[in-house]
C-alpha positions as semicolon CSV with decimal commas, in nm:
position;residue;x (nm);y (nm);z (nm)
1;X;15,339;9,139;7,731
2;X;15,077;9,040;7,975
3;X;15,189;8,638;7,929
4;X;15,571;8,724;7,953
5;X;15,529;8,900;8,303
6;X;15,345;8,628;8,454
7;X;15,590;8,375;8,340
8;X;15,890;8,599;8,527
9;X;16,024;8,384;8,763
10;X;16,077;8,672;9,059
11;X;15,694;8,775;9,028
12;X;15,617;8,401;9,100
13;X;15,813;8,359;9,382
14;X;15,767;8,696;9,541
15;X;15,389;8,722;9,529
16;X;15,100;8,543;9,511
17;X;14,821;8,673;9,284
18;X;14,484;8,588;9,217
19;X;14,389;8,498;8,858
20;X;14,094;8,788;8,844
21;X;14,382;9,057;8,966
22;X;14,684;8,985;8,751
23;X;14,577;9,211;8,498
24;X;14,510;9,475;8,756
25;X;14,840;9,401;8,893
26;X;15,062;9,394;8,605
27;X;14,866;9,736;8,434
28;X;14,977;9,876;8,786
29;X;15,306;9,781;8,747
30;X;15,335;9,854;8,394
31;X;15,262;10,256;8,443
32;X;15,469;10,262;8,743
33;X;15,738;10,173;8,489
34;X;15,637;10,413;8,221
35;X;15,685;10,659;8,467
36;X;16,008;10,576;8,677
37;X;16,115;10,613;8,272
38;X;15,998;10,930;8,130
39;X;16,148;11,110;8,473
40;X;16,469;10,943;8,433
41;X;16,496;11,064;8,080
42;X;16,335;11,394;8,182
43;X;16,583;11,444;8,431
44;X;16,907;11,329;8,313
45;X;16,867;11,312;7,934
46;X;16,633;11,609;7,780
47;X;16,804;11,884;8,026
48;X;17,186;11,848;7,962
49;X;17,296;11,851;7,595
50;X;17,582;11,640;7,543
51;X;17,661;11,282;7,634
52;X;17,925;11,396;7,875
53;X;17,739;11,638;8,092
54;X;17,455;11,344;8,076
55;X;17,697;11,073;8,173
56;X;17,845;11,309;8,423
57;X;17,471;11,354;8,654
58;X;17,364;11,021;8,600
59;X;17,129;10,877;8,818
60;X;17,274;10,733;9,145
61;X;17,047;10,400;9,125
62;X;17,142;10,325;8,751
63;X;17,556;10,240;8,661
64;X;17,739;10,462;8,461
65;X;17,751;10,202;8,202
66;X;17,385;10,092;8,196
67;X;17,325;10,489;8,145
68;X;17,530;10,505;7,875
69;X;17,381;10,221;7,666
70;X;17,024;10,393;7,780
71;X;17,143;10,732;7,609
72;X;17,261;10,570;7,313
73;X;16,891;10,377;7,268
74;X;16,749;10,716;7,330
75;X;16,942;10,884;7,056
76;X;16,821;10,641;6,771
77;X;16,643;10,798;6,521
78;X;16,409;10,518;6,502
79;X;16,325;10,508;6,866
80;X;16,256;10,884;6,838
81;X;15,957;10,783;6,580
């Protein structure tokens, strides 16, 4: 995951960073991710039951659609594992 980060075009033209920090960098940015996640899904998935009431308080930054595809990876029995 490390390799495919640094090769993302944005991060290389929006910052420069110093070969003894990526990994700092990218760890940093990889748990603000893991987060931003787990209180999406906290918010707007676990606490209303069905896909309407979900669909219907999405969150303002994500589109409807986007939210929808999101709810149907989170109800797949082998993401659940």
């Amino acid at each position: 995951m490390y390799e495919i980060l640094m090769s993302c075009v944005y991060v290389q033209e929006k910052f420069i960073i110093s070969e003894k920090g990526k990994r700092a960098v990218f760890t940093h940015i990889n748990d603000a991710w893991r987060r931003y996640k787990w209180y999406i899904k906290r918010l707007h998935f676990g606490k209303y039951p069905t896909m309407k009431e979900q669909l219907k308080h999405h969150p303002q930054g994500i589109p409807e659609h986007h939210f929808k595809q999101l709810i149907t990876y989170w109800k797949n029995t082998i993401v659940q594992v």
